[in-house]
C-alpha positions in Angstrom: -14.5 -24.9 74.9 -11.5 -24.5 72.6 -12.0 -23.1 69.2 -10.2 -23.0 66.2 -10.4 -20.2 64.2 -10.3 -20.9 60.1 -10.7 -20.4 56.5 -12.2 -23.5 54.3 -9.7 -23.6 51.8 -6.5 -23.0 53.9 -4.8 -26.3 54.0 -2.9 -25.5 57.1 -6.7 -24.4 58.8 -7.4 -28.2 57.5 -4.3 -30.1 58.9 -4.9 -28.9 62.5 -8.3 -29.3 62.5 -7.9 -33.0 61.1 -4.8 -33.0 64.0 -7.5 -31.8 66.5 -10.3 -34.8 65.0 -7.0 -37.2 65.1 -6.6 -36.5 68.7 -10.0 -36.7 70.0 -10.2 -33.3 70.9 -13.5 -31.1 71.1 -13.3 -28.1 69.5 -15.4 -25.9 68.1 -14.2 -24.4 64.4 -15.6 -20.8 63.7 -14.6 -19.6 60.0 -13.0 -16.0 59.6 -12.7 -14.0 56.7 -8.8 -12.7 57.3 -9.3 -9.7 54.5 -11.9 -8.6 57.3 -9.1 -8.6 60.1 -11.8 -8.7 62.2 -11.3 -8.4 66.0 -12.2 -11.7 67.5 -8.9 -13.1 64.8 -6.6 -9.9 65.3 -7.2 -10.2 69.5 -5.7 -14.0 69.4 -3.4 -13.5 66.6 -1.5 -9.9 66.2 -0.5 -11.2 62.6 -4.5 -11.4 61.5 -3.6 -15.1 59.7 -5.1 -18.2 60.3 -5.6 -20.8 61.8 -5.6 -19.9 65.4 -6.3 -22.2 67.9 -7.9 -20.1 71.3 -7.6 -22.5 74.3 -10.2 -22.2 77.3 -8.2 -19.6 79.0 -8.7 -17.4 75.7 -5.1 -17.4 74.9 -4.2 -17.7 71.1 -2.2 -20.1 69.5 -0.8 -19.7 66.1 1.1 -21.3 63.6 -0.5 -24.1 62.0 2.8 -26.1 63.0 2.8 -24.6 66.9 -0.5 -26.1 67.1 -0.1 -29.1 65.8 3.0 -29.6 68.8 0.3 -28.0 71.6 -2.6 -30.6 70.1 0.1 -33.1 70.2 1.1 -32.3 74.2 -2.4 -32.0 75.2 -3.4 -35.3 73.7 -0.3 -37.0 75.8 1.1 -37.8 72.5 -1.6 -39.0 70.1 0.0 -37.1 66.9 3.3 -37.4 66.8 5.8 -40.5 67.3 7.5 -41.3 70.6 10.9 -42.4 69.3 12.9 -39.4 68.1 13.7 -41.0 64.7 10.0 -41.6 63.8 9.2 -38.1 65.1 11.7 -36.0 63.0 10.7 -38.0 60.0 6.7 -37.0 60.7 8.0 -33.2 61.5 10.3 -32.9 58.3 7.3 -34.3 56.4 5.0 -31.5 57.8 7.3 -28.6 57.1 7.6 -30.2 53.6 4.3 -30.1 52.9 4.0 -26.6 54.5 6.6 -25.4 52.5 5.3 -26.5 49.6 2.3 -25.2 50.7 3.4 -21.7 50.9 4.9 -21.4 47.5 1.0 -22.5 46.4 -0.4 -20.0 47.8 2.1 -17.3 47.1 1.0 -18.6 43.3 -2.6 -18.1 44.3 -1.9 -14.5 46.4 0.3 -13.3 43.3 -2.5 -13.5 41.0 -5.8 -13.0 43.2 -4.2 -9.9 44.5 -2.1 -8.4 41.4 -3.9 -6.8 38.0 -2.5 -9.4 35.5 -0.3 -7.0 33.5 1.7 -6.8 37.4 1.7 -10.5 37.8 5.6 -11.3 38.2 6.1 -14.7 35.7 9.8 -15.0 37.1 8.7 -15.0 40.5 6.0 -17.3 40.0 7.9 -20.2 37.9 10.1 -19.1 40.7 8.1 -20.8 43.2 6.3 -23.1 41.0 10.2 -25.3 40.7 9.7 -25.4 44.6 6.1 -27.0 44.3 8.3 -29.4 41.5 11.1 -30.1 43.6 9.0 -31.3 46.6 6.3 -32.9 44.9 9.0 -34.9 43.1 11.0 -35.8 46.5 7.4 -36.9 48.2 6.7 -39.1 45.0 10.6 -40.4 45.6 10.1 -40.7 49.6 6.1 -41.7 50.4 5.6 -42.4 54.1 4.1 -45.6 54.7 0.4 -45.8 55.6 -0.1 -47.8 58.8 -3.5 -48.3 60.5 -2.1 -44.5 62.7 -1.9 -41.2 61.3 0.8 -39.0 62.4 1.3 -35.0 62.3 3.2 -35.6 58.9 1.0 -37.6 56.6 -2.0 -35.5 58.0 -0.2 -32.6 57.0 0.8 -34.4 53.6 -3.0 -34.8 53.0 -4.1 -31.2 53.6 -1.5 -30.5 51.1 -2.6 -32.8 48.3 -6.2 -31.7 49.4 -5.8 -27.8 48.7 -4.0 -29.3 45.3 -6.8 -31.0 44.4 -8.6 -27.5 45.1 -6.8 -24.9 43.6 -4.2 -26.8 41.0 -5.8 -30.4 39.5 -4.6 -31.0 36.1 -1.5 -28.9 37.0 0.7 -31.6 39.4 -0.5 -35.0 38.6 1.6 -36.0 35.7 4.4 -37.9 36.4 3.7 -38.5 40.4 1.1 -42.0 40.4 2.3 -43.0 43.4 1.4 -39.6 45.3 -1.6 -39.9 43.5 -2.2 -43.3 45.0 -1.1 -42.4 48.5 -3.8 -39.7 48.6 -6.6 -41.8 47.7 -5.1 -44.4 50.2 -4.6 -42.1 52.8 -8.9 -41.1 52.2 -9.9 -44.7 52.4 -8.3 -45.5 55.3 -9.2 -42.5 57.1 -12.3 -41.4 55.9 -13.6 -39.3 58.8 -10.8 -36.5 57.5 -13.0 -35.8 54.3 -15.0 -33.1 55.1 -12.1 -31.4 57.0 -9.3 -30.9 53.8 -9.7 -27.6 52.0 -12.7 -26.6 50.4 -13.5 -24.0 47.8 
């Protein structure tokens, strides 16, 4: 059996593995602790990060976005849209909300790994106008909900997810309409809940 390798809180170790539920794949998740670098993670993945999905065959597959194209071709196309205008839209969404992602967790990294005194401010308001700037264009651009999930809004939920995590109080203001899309997106999916990021 396939098995995807993960942390709780990552939100790109919860967008594939609500990709994987999505597409009716069964796969086993096993959590790894990546300050460990322990050998069953660094065998798959060289870079020691998560998530890694290990096929049958043992072969590692990395990069949450990677995976969410291999789940995609596997499944014969449940994740992503068929016509190529629907499809970029649900791909630019995900590496939006990967993005913004990224500049998150550099905030988180920046202070979990740095003695306060050492945390850069500049840096960090750096990539906190990033997290503004793309929070405000989803607010301004919402997909629409339909009765299917695609590789962008799922990825667009793990986001808001690991906000709701590591940053509520902090993004809210200002965006009603991303707030409504989230709890929209839970109702109507609810099977996703105990896959987004959890402390």
């Amino acid at each position: 059996m396939a098995v995807i390798l993960y942390s709780p809180a990552s939100p790109y170790s919860a967008k594939v593995r609500m990709a994987a539920a999505w597409c009716g794949l069964d796969i086993e998740a096993r959590t790894v602790n990546t300050a460990d670098q322990p050998a069953e993670l660094v065998a798959v993945n060289p870079l020691g990060k998560i998530p890694v999905l290990v096929t049958d065959e043992g072969e590692g597959i990395f990069d949450s976005r990677v995976i969410t194209q291999h789940l995609n071709r596997i499944s014969g196309g449940a994740l992503f849209p068929r016509k190529a205008e629907k499809r970029l839209q649900a791909e630019r969404l995900e590496a939006l909300a990967d993005g913004i992602c990224d500049c998150l967790l550099a905030h988180v990294y920046e202070r979990r790994a740095r003695p306060a005194e050492k945390v850069h401010q500049p840096w960090l308001d750096g990539q906190w106008q990033k997290v503004t700037r793309g929070l405000d264009h989803l607010e301004a651009n919402l997909p629409k909900l339909g009765k299917k999930a695609d590789g962008g809004q799922i990825a667009l939920a793990a986001l808001l997810g690991y906000l709701a995590l590591r940053f509520e109080g902090q993004w809210e203001r200002g965006r009603p309409k991303l707030k409504r899309w989230a709890k929209r997106f839970d109702e109507r999916f609810p099977q996703f809940a105990a896959l987004k990021p959890q402390g």
